[in-house]
N, C-alpha and C positions, 0 to 999 in steps of 0.2 A: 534779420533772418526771417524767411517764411519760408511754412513747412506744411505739406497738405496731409490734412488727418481724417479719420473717417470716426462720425459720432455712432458707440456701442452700443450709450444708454443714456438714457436723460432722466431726473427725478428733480421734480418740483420740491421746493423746501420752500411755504410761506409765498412769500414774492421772489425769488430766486430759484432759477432751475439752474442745475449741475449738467453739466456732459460733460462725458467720460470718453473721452476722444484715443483713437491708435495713428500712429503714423501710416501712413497710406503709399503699401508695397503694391507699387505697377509689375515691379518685375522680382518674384520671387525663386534662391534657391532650392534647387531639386534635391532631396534628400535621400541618400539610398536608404532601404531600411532593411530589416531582417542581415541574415548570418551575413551575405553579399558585403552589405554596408559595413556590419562592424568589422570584418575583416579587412576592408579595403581601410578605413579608417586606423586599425591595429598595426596593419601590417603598412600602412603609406605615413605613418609618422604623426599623422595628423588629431592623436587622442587628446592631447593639452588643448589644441583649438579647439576641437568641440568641446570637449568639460568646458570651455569657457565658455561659450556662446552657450551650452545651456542652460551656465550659472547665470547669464545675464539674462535672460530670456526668465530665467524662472524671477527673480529680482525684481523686473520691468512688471513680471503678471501682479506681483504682489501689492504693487503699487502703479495703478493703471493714471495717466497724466487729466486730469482735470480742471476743467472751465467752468465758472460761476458766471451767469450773468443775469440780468433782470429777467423778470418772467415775459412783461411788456415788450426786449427787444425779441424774446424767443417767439412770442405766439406772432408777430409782424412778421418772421422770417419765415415759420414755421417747419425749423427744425424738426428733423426725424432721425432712427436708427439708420445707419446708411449713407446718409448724407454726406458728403464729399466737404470741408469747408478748409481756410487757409487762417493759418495759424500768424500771426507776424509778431517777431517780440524786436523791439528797437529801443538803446538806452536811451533814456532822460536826458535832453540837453539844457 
């Protein structure tokens, strides 16, 4: 699986830098907000969806997904906030 995420924040620890990496939304939804919104969401059924997606959303903040890697391959790449990078995770054969 590879999944392209965008780096938040980076902190040195020793010889290991951390990033703190988001999954990287090209294409985001539109949120109504104010009376409009909640109405439309009250009155269209749709209140269980959202309590979920903002339970998951608040969950995901609390625990933001993290990469350790050497300092040596960080400063060769030179990783930044912003940066675009691909994620790949493939079982063990």
């Amino acid at each position: 699986m590879k999944k392209r995420c965008v780096i938040c924040l980076t902190q040195r620890i020793d010889d290991m830098v951390r990033l703190q990496i988001q999954p990287e939304d090209i294409v985001k939804e539109k949120i109504e907000t104010g009376i409009k919104g909640m109405m439309g969401m009250v009155m269209g059924g749709d209140m269980e969806k959202v309590q979920k997606r903002i339970q998951r959303d608040a969950i995901l903040m609390q625990a933001p997904d993290m990469i350790t890697i050497p300092y040596d391959e960080w400063k060769k790449h030179g990783y930044k906030l912003d940066d675009i990078v691909v994620v790949t995770i493939e079982p063990e054969e």
